[in-house]
FIDRENRO-61328 format. One record per residue (C-alpha): x, y, z. Coordinates in steps of 0.25 Angstrom, whole numbers, plus 2048, in hexadecimal, padded with zeros to 3 digits. Each point is the difference from the previous one (the first is absolute). Last residue first. Layout:
<atoms>
XYZ ...
</atoms>
This chain:
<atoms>
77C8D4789 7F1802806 7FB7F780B 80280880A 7FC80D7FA 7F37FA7FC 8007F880F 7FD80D805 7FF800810 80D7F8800 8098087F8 7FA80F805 8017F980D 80D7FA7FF 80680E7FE 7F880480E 8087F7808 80F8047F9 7FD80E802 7FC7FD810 80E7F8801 80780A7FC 7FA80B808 8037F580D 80F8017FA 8077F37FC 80D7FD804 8027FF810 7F17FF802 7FF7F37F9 7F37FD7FB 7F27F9803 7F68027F7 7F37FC802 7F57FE7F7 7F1801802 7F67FB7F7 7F38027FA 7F57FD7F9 7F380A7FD 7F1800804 7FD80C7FC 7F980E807 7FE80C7F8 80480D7FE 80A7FD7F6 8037F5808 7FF7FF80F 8057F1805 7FB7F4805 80A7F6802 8027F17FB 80D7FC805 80D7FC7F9 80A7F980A 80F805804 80B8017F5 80D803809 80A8077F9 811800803 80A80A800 80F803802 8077F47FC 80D7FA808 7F87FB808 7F27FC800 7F680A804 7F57FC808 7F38017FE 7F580880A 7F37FD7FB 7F18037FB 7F27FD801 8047F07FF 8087F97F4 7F87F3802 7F88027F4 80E8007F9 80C800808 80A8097F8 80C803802 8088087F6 811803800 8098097FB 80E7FC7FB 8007F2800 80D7F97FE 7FE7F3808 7F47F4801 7FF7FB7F0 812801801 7FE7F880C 7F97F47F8 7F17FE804 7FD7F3800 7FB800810 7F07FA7FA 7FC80F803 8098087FB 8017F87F2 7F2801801 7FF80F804 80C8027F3 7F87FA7F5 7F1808802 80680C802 8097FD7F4 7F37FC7F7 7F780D807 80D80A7FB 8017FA7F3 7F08007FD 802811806 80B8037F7 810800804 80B80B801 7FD80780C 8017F2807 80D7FE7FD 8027F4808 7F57FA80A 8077FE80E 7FC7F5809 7FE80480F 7FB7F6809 7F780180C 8007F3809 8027F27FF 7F27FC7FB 80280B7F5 7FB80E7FE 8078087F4 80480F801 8048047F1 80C8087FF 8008057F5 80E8057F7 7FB80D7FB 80B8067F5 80980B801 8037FF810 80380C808 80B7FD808 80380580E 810801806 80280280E 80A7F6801 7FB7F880B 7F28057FD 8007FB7F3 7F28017FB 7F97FB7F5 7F68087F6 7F27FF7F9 7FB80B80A 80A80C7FB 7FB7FB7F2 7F4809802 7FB8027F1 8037F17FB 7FB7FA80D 7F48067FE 8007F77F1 8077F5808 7F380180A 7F58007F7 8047F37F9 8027F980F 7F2805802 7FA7FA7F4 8097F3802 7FA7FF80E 7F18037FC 7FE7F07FD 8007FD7F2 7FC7F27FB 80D7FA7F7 8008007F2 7FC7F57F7 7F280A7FB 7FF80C80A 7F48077F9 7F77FC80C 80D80480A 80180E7F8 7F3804802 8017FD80F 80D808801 7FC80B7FB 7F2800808 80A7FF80C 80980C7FC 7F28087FD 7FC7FE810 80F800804 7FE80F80A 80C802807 80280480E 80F802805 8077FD80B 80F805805 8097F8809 80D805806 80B7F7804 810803805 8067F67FC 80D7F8806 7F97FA80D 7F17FE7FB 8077F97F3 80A7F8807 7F67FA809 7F87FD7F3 80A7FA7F8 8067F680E 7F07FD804 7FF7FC7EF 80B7FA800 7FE7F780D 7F17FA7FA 8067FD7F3 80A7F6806 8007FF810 7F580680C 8027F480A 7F07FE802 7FB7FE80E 7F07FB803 7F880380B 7F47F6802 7F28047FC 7F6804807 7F37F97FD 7F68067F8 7F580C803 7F58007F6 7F47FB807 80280880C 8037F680C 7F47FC80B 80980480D 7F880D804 7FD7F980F 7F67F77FA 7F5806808 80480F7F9 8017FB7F3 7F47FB801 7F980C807 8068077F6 7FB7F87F5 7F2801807 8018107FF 8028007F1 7F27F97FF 7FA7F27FE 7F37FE7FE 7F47FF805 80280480D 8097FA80D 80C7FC7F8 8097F4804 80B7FF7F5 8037F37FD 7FA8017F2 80780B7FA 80D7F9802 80B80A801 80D8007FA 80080F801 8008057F2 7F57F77FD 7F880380D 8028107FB 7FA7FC7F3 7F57F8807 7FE80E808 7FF8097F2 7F87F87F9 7F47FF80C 8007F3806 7F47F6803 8077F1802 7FB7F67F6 80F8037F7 8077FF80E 7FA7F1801 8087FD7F2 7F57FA7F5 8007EF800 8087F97F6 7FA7F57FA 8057F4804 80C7F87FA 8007F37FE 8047F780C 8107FD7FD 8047F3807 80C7FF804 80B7F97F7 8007F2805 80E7FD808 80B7FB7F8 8027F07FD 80F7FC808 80C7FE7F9 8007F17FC 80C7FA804 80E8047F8 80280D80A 8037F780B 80B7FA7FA 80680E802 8058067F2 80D8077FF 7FF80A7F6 80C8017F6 80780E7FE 80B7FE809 8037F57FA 8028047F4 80C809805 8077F5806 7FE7F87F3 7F57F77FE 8047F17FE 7F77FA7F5 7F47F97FE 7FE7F37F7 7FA7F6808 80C800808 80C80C800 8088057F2 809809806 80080E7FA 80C8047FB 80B80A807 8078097F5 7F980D804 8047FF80E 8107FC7FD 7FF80A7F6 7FB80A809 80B7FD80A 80A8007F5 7FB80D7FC 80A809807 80580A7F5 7F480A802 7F18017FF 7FD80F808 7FD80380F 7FA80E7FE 80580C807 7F680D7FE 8008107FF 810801801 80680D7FE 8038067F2 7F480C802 7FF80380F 7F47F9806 7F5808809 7F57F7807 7F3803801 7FC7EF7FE 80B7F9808 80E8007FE 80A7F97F6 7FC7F1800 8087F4801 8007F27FB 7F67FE7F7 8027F37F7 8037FF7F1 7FD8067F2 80980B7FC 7FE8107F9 7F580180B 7F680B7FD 7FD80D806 7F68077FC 7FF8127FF 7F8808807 80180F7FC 7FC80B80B 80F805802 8067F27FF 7F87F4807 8067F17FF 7F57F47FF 8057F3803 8037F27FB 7F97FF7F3 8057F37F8 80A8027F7 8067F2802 7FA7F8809 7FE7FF811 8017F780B 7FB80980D 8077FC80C 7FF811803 7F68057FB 7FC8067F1 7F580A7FB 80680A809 7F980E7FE 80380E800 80F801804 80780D7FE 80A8037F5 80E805802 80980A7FA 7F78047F2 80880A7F6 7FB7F87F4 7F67F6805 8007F1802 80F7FF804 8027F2803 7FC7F9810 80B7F5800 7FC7F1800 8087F7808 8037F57FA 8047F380A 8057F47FC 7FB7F1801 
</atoms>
């Protein structure tokens, strides 16, 4: 036998360790060739690892969370070497021929044949008659259903747990002050339909994605110095657009209002490219950005992950929908390479329905501003003198103060409305 130790390689340019996510392997584990062995974090990308040797798992480098230093030793496996003369010798054993045709079974058969008592060869016992099942009688109406209640106190029996026909009432029916005389007698223990069990504390080790994310946005509150902005926009026409253009949609993908918005933004973006920028804060150097690389903020089962959509300014609403579309499932499924999770220059979040009244995002460094799209809403509004029924939607901007100016930002938010509240201009080359 002889012992390989495998080595953690360099799985990203500049990378000088990668965190433990995930350990498909144990030790005492026999294993093949290229099979998966562990999952290695770097920045947010995940990356598998896989055995270059078959053989038996000797040692392990740490537990899940764990740093490794590229070139040090992630596993030992117990490889095939020069001494086979033992396995020869094993291999080349014959079966003995034994009476009536049987054959010796090797010690490792052996421990897989069943020893059968005598007693197992008499006639095993008859199994008890399955009980009797009476036929099923009608079922007879709840005794609370005869009970004389007004709606209002069975709904307050419901919600207590109560059962109407125990309650002793002195009238005709039951009334309010009876429940509480109940409750009362019962010394207020009848649970509240509802309530559940208390459950038992449970302890998480924050690793993998989960750490990143508390390390980003620790750094984040610590470096930049926030301030949000929010701004009402009207998507009544942007919405219609949108509908036409789903029925006429053909082999392309169904439009959400994200690629609409992320249009809206390079082309703001354009006239305040103080916001599409990076910042050095070590070498006080800021750079305005030519083209709109988009951060797109993706929800995973891990946590929030930020896949980058490259020179958005430059691509049409289908193409925007198809990447969108691309880069949340390579997010989500952990296929995501690190150049799809790095490089983004301003970034969008967006939770859809669930996007709430408004929010407070935070920037990720080294960029300078980041949008949240919060939930459209039907609101009655005056127009022309007149009260509609229009949708609309806040977005918040949230940017850093060290760079961009609060006046600014403002300009920015009121660019995207002449974009978003006419989707001609949007639209148009």
């Amino acid at each position: 036998m002889a012992r390989f130790e495998f080595k953690l390689p360099d799985i990203g340019e500049g990378i000088a360790e990668a965190e433990i996510v995930a350990w498909h392997v144990k030790v005492g584990d026999t294993i093949g060739e290229d099979q998966q062995i562990a999952d290695m974090m770097t920045d947010k990308a995940t990356v598998e690892m896989e055995s270059p040797v078959a053989g038996k798992v000797l040692e392990l480098a740490g537990e899940v969370g764990d740093q490794v230093s590229i070139g040090s030793v992630l596993a030992v496996i117990e490889t095939a070497g020069a001494d086979r003369a033992a396995e020869a010798a094993d291999d080349s054993k014959e079966e003995r021929p034994l009476a009536d045709g049987a054959v010796e079974a090797t010690p490792e058969q052996a421990d897989e044949i069943p020893i059968v008592g005598v007693e197992e060869f008499a006639q095993a016992p008859k199994p008890a008659p399955a009980p009797r099942v009476e036929p099923e009688v009608a079922k007879k109406e709840p005794a609370a259903a005869l009970v004389l209640a007004s709606p209002a106190v069975r709904a307050r029996a419901r919600d207590l747990g109560i059962d109407l026909a125990q309650v002793k009432t002195s009238g005709d029916r039951v009334r309010h002050s009876d429940l509480d005389a109940y409750l009362l007698y019962n010394g207020g223990t009848v649970s509240p339909r509802g309530t559940s069990a208390a459950r038992s504390d449970e302890t998480i080790k924050v690793v993998g994605l989960r750490r990143k994310i508390a390390e980003n946005m620790a750094e984040a509150n610590r470096r930049i110095q926030h301030f949000t902005l929010v701004e009402e926009y009207d998507v009544t026409a942007l919405e219609e657009a949108r509908a036409m253009m789903n029925r006429d949609r053909g082999s392309n993908p169904k439009l959400t209002l994200l690629p609409f918005l992320i249009t809206a933004l390079c082309r703001g973006l354009a006239e305040w490219p103080m916001l599409n920028a990076t910042f050095d804060d070590e070498a006080m150097v800021v750079t305005r950005h030519g083209s709109v690389q988009m951060g797109m903020a993706t929800q995973t089962s891990n946590g929030l992950m930020v896949a980058t959509l490259r020179d958005a300014q430059s691509r049409s609403i289908w193409e925007l929908a198809s990447e969108i579309a691309r880069l949340s499932e390579a997010a989500r499924s952990g296929k995501a390479s690190r150049e799809e999770l790095s490089g983004a220059t301003f970034t969008v979040s967006s939770l859809g329905p669930m996007g709430g009244i408004t929010s407070t995002p935070v920037v990720n460094p080294p960029q300078v501003a980041i949008v949240a799209v919060n939930k459209i809403e039907d609101k009655l509004v005056p127009m022309d003198e007149d009260i509609e029924v229009r949708k609309r939607m806040n977005l918040s901007l949230s940017c850093d103060h060290r760079v961009v100016d609060g006046w600014d930002a403002a300009s920015f938010m009121q660019t995207l409305k002449g974009y978003i509240e006419n989707p001609l201009r949007l639209l148009s080359a």
